[in-house]
C-alpha positions in Angstrom: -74.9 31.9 18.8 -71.5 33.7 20.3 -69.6 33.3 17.3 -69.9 36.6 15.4 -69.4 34.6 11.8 -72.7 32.4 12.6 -74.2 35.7 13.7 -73.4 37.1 10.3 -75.0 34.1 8.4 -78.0 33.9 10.4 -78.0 37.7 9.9 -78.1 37.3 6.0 -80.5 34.3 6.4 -83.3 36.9 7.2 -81.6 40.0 4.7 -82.8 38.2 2.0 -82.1 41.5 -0.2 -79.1 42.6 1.2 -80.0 45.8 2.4 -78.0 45.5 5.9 -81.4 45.3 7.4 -84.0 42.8 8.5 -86.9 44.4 7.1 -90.8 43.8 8.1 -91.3 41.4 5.1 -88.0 39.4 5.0 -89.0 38.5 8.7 -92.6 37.9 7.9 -91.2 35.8 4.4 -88.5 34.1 7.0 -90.9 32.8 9.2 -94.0 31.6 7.1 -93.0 28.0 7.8 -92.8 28.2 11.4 -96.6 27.4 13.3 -98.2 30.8 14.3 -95.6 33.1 13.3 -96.9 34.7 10.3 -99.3 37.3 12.1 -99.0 40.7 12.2 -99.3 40.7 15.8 -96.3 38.1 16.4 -94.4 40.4 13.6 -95.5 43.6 15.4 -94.4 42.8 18.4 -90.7 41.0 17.5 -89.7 44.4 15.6 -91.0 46.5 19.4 -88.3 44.3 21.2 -85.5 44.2 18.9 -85.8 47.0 16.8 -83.9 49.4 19.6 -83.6 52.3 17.5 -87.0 52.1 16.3 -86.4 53.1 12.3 -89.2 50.1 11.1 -85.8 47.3 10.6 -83.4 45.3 12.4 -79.6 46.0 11.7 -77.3 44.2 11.8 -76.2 45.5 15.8 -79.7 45.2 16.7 -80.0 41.4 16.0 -76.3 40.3 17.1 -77.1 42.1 20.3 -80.6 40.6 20.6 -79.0 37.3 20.1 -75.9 37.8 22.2 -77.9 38.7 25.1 -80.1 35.9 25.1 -83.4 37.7 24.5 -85.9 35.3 24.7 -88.6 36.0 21.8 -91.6 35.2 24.1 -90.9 38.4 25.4 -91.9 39.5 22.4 -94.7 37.0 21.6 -96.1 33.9 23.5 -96.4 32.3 20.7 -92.4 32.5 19.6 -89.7 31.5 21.3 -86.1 31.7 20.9 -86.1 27.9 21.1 -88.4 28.0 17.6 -85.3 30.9 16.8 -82.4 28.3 17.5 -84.8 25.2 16.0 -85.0 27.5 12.8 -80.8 28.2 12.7 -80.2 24.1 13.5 -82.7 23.6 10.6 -80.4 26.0 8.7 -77.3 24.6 9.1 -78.4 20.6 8.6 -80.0 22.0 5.2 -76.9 23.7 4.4 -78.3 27.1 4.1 -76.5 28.5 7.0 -72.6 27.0 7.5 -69.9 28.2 8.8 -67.0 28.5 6.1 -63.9 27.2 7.1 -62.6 26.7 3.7 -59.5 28.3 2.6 -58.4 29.5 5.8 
């Protein structure tokens, strides 16, 4: 998760309106699928640990620097770890919703 281009994409992944910002819903909406990870609690307590600056939403900063560091989401949760966080990006990528873009370069 170093490379700043698959941070971007992951990034958009959960800005699912563009805004620049991972807000409370798009998270929530982002991880319906995964077991566990829809309550507020689980929510609540992701957005404590990686929202720094504390404004209610992730930027941009927030999440590369979250992910660059290696936070490990049971820190904010038992019940979610970063390894559901990297299951969710390799599920990404094989689906073809998250790839790198090589082409034209």
């Amino acid at each position: 998760m170093a490379n700043d281009e698959h941070l971007h994409k992951a990034f958009a992944f959960f800005d699912q309106n563009q805004s620049g910002y991972i807000e409370v819903e798009e998270l929530r909406d982002a991880l319906a699928d995964e077991v566990d990870t829809n309550s507020d609690e689980v929510i609540n307590a992701i957005m404590h640990d990686v929202d720094t600056d504390k404004d209610g939403r992730i930027s941009y900063e927030e999440f590369a620097t979250m992910m660059k560091a290696g936070t490990d989401w049971r820190k904010a949760s038992r019940q979610y770890s970063r390894e559901r966080f990297n299951s969710l990006s390799l599920k990404l990528m094989r689906d073809g919703s998250l790839q790198l873009a090589n082409e034209g370069r």
